[in-house]
Every structure is written in structure tokens, then in C-alpha cells.
C-alpha positions as CSV (number, residue, x, y, z in Angstrom):
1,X,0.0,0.0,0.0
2,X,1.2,3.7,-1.1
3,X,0.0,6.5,1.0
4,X,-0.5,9.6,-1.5
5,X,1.1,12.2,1.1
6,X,4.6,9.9,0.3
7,X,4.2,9.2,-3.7
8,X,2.4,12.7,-4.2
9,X,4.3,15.1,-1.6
10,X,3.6,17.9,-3.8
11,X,0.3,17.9,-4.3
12,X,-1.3,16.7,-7.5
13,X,0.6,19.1,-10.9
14,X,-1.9,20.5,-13.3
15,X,1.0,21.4,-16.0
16,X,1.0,17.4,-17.4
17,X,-3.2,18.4,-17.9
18,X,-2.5,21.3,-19.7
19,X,0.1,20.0,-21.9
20,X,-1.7,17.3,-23.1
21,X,-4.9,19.5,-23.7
22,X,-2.8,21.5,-25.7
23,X,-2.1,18.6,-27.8
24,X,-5.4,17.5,-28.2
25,X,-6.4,19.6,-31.6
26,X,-2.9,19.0,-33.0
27,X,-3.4,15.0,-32.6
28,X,-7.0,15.5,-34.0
29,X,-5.5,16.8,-37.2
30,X,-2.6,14.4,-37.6
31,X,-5.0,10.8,-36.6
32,X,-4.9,8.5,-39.3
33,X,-2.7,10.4,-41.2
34,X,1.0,9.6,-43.0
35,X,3.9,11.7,-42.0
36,X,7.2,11.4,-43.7
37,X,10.4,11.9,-41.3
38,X,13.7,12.7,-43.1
39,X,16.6,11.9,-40.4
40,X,20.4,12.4,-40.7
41,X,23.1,14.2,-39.6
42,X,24.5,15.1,-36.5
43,X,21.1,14.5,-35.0
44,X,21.4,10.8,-35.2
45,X,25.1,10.8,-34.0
46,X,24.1,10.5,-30.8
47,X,22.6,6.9,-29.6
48,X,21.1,8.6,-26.5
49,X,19.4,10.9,-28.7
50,X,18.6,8.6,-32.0
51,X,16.8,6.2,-29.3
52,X,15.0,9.2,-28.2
53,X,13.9,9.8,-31.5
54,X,12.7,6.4,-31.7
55,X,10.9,6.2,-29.2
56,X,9.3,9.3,-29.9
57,X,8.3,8.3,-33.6
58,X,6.8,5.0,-31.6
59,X,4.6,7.9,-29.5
60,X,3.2,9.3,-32.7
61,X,2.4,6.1,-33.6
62,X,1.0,4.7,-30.6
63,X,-1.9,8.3,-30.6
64,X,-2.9,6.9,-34.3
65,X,-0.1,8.9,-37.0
66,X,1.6,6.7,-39.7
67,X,4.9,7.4,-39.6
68,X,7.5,7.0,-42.3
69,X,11.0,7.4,-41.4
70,X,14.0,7.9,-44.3
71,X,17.8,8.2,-43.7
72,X,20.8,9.0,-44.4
73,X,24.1,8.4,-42.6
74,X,26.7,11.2,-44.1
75,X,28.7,11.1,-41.1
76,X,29.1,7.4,-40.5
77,X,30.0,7.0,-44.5
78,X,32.7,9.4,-43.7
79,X,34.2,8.0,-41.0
80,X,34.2,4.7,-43.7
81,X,35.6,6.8,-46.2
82,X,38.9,7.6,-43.6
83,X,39.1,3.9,-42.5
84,X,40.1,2.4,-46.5
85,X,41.5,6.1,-46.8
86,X,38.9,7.0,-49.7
87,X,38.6,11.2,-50.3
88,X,35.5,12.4,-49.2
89,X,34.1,14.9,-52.3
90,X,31.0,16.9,-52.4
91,X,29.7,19.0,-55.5
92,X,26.5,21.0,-54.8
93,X,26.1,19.1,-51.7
94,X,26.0,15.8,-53.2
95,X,28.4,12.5,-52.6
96,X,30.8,11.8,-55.0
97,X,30.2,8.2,-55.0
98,X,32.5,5.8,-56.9
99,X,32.1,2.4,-57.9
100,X,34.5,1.2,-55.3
101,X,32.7,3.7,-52.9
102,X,29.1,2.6,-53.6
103,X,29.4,-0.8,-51.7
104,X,30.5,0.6,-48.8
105,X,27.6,3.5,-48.7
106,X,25.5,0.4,-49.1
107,X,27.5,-1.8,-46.2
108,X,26.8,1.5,-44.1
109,X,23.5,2.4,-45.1
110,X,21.8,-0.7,-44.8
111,X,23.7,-3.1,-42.7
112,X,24.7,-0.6,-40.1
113,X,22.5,2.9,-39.6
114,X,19.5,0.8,-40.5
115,X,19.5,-1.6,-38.4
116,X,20.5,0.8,-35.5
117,X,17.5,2.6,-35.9
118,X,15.8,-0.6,-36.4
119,X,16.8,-1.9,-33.2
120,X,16.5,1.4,-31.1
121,X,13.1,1.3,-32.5
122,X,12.1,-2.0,-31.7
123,X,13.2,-1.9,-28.3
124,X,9.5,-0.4,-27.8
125,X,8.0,-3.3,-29.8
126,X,8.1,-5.1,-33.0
127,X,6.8,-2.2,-35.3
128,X,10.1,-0.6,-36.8
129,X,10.6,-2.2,-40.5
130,X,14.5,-2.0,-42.4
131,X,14.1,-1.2,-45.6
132,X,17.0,-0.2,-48.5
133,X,15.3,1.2,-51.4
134,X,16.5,-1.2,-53.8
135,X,14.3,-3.6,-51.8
136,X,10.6,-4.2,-53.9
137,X,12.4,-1.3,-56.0
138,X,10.7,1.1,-53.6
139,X,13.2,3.6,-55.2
140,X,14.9,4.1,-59.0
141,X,17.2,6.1,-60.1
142,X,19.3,7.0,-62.9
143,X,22.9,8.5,-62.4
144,X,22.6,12.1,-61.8
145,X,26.3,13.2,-63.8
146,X,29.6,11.1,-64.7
147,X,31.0,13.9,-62.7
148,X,29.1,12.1,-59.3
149,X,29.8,8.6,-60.5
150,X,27.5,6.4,-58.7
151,X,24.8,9.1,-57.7
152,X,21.2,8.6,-58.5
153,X,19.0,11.1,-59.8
154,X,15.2,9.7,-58.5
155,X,13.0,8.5,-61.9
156,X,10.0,6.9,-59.6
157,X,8.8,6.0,-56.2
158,X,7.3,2.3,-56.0
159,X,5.2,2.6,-53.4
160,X,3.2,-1.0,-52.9
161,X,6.1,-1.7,-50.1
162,X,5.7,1.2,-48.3
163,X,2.0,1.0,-48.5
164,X,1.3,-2.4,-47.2
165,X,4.0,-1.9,-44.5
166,X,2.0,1.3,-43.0
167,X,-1.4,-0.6,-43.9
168,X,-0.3,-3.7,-41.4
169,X,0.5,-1.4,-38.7
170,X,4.5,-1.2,-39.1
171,X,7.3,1.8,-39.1
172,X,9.3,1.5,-42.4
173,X,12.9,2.9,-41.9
174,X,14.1,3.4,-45.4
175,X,17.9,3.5,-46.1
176,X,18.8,6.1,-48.7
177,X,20.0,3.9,-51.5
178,X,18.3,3.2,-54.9
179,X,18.0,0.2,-57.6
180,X,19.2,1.8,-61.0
181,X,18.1,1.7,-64.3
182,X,20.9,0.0,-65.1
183,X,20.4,-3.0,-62.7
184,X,23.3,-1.0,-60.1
185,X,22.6,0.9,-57.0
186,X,23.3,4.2,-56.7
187,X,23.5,6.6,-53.4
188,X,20.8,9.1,-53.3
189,X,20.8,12.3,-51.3
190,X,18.0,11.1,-48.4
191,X,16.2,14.7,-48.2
192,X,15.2,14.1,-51.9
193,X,14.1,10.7,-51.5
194,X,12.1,11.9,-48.6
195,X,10.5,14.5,-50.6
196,X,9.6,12.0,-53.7
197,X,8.5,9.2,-51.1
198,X,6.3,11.8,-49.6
199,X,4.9,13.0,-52.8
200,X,4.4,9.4,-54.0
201,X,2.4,8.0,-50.8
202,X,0.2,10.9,-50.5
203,X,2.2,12.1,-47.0
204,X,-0.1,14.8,-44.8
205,X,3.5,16.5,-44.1
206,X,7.0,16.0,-44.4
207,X,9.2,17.1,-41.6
208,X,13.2,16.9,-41.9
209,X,15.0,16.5,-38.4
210,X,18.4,18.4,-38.8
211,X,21.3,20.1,-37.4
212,X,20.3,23.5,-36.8
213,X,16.7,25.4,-35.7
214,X,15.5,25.8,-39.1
215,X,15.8,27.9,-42.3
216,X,18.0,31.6,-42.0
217,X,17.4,34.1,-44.4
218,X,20.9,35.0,-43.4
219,X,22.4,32.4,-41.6
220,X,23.5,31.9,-39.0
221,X,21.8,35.4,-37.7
222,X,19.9,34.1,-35.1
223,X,17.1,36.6,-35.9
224,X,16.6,36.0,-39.6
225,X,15.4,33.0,-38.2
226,X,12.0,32.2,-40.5
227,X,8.9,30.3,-38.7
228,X,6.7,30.0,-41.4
229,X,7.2,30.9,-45.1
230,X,4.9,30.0,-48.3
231,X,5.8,27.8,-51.3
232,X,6.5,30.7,-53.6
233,X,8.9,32.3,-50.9
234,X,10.6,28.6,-50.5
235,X,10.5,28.6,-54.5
236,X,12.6,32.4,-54.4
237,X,15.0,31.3,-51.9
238,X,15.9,28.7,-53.9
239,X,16.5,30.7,-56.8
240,X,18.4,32.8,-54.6
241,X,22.3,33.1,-53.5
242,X,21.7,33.2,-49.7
243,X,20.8,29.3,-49.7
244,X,23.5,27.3,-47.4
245,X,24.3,24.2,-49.8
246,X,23.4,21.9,-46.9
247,X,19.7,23.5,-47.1
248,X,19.4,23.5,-51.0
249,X,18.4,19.7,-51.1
250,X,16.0,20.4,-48.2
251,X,14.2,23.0,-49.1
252,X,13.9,21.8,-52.6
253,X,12.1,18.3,-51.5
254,X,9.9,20.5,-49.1
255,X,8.8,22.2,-52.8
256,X,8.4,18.9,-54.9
257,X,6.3,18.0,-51.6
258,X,4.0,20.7,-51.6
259,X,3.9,20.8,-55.3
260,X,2.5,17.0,-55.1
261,X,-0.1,18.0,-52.7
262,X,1.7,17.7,-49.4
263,X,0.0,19.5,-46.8
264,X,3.4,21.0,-45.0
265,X,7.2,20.5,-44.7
266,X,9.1,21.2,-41.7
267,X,12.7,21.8,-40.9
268,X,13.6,21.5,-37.4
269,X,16.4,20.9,-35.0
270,X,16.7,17.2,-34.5
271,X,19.1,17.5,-32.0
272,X,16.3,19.3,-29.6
273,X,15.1,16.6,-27.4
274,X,11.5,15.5,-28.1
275,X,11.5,18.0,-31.1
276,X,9.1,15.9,-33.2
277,X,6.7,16.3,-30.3
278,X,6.5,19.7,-29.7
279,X,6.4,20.4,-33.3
280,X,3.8,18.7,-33.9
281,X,1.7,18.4,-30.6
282,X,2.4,22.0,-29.2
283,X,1.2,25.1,-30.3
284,X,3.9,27.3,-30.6
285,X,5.9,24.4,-32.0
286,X,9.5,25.2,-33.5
287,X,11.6,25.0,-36.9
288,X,10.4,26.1,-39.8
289,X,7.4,26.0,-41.6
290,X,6.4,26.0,-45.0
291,X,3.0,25.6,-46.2
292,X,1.6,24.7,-49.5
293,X,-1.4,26.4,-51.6
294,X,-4.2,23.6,-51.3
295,X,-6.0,23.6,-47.6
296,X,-6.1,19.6,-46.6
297,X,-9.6,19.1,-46.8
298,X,-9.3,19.1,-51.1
299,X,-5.6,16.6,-50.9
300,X,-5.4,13.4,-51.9
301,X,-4.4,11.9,-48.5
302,X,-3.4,8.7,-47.8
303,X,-6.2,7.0,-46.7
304,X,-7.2,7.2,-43.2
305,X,-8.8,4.9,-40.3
306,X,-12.5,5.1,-39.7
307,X,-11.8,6.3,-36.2
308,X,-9.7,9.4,-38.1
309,X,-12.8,10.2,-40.7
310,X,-14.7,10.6,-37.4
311,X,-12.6,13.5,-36.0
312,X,-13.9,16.1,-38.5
313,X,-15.6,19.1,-36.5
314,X,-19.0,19.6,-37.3
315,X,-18.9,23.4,-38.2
């Protein structure tokens, strides 16, 4: 027997209420639906943090969202790279990849950083999926430039795989690598494949869990800091010369996204603990927004779970 004066010395803490009233409208509107996580960089160096993460995506799960998580693992194919002494090259923020270099992106992709994420995942029950993109031919790709060498440029999205994992109640966790036209694999950046995935499965929003708070205007002034922007000021940026290269893939697939119907992409700071959550459960939430042109009610959703159809306000 436990005496509430010893288990509840200060007095029952109406905070823990209010937060989760807060949430309540924000889970109405995400119930039954599909949400695309792009995750990478120095957010998932940490394994404290990446089982966070995890365990966070399980949450989201758990109050009735269908997430889909993508990949990448830049810094763990560079510290590859340095082991059999292979140059590390970028050009426009993409991989040089070569041929001798694309099995080991693969080795790293899929045999390690998946199944990490698989396992931190599935330490809160058997729901988190592994998936490479070659596998079903989920993604295809053609090489982007000689220049690149084994780089893919995305042709389609198969998305039966994805589909039918989400249908049965599972987490796919898609490793950034594709099945080329050729019959080869190539490496694909994992923001764009995020950003064709999301298109492809219909995705309510995209959000991208990165290094820093979001998108600068002028980075890194902290107050040029944007919260929310529209798809033709994402669209300008881009043509602009103020884009950090890092961000130029980003905010591109946050475009293809919205262009496709997506309801809204988010960049935020993965390495904020519980950052998913108080994006999307919270009202000030965090990161950037950008929003698209179509209101959700006229998108062609994934489809949702009778309990989800019944959440719509009657007014």
C-alpha cells in the first residue's frame, strides 16, 4: 500500500493536464494520417538521442499517426571513407560516390544505420521495419552526372512496399540507396528521397530532423530565423544566392512536396530533445514551416482509419 502524502508530496501538478490539452487539436488533425520523417546528420550521431527519437516516432504512432521514417548516414560514411583512406568529395552538396565507394555506402547504409534505428526502435516493440530502397524497387534512379559517378537522380517511387507496411501497422525505416536503371545501385541524397516518397504516398507533411533550428534568411543570424514561409517564398529562396548548400536539397524536396499536394514540410532541429513532439503536438511548435497552396480538406491523402474520418468538427 502507497499512502498519496509519500508518492504525491507535492500535491497533484496541473501542468502534465494542460500539456496534453494542448495537444489535443494538433493530434485530431494528424490521426490516421501519414507523416514522412527525413533523419540524418549530426542529429542521429548521438545513440542517446537517435533512441529518443525512436521512441518518440513509436509515441506518434502509438496516438494513431503513420509514420515513415528515411535516412541518411553522411557522417558514418565518412568516417568509412577515412578507414580504407577513400577522399570524401561533395559537389552542390552531393556525394561523390564511386564504384569502389558505392558498396561501402551500401554496407553502411543498410547493414549498419538501418539496423541501428531498427533496433532502437524495436526496443519499444516489433513495429520498426528495415528497408533499403533497392528492396521491392521502392526507389529508382538514374545517375545524376559522370562527374558524381554512382549518384542517383530519383525516376520513380514504388510505393506498394511502403504502403502495405504502413497498412499492417509497421514503421518502415528506409535507407537512402536506390535500384538503377541499369540494374546497379546508386547513393541518393535522403532529403530528396524523402520529398519523392512523400509525394508518392500521398504524406499529410514531411518534416526533416536536422542540425540546426531551421531555415535563416541569413544564416547563422539568429534573428533571420523564418517560422513559417509559403511555397513561392521557398520557391525564391531557392533561386536565390543566400541558400546554405546543406539546405538547398531540403528545401527543394519541401517544394516537390508541396507541389504534389503535401499538406506541409518542416525543418527542425533534431538535436532538440523531443522535437518531433512539440512540433507537432504543441502550439507554438518550432523550426520552420512552409506551407503549400491547397487547404487539406481538397488533398489526396493517404487514406485514413475510420476512427480518423470521425474526427472532423461539425462546423
Amino acid at each position: 500500500m502507497k499512502y498519496a502524502n509519500v508518492v504525491r508530496a507535492d500535491g497533484p501538478s496541473s501542468t502534465a493536464g494542460e500539456i496534453l490539452y494542448e495537444a489535443m487539436p494538433w493530434i485530431k488533425q494528424v490521426t490516421g494520417k501519414t507523416i514522412v520523417i527525413k533523419y540524418g546528420g549530426s542529429a542521429m550521431e548521438n545513440p542517446e538521442l537517435a533512441a529518443e527519437v525512436m521512441a518518440d516516432i513509436v509515441l506518434l504512432k502509438i496516438i494513431g499517426i503513420n509514420p515513415v521514417l528515411v535516412h541518411g548516414g553522411g557522417k558514418a560514411i565518412n568516417r568509412v571513407f577515412d578507414k580504407f583512406d577513400i577522399p570524401v568529395e561533395f559537389v552542390d552538396g552531393q556525394r561523390v560516390t564511386t564504384d569502389e565507394a558505392m558498396g561501402l555506402v551500401r554496407m553502411v547504409l543498410t547493414g549498419e544505420v538501418n539496423q541501428q534505428l531498427v533496433e532502437a526502435m524495436n526496443a519499444h516493440g516489433n513495429m520498426g521495419v528495415g528497408v533499403s530502397g533497392t528492396d521491392a524497387g521502392v526507389i529508382v534512379a538514374e545517375q545524376a552526372s559522370e562527374r558524381l559517378g554512382r549518384v542517383g537522380k530519383i525516376t520513380r517511387i514504388n510505393t506498394p512496399l511502403i504502403e502495405d507496411l504502413v497498412a499492417d501497422d509497421y514503421i518502415p525505416i528506409i535507407a537512402s540507396i536506390a535500384i538503377g536503371e541499369d540494374g546497379g545501385c546508386y547513393n541518393v541524397n535522403a532529403d530528396i528521397a524523402a520529398g519523392h516518397i512523400a509525394a508518392a504516398i500521398g504524406a499529410h507533411k514531411i518534416i526533416f530532423l536536422t542540425d540546426v533550428d531551421g531555415l535563416y534568411e541569413n544564416y547563422p543570424d539568429p534573428a533571420s530565423l523564418i517560422a513559417e514561409m509559403s511555397l513561392g517564398e521557398a520557391e525564391a529562396m531557392i533561386r536565390g544566392d543566400k541558400l546554405a548548400s546543406g539546405m538547398i536539397p531540403k528545401l527543394t524536396s519541401c517544394v516537390r512536396a508541396l507541389e504534389s499536394g503535401v499538406n506541409g514540410a518542416h525543418i527542425i532541429n533534431g538535436k532538440v530533445p523531443h522535437a518531433l513532439l512539440l512540433e507537432m503536438l504543441t502550439d507554438s511548435g518550432m523550426g520552420t514551416m512552409v506551407t503549400g497552396l491547397a487547404s487539406a480538406q481538397f488533398l489526396n491523402l493517404s487514406p485514413v482509419g475510420k476512427f480518423a474520418a470521425k474526427l472532423i468538427e461539425n462546423r
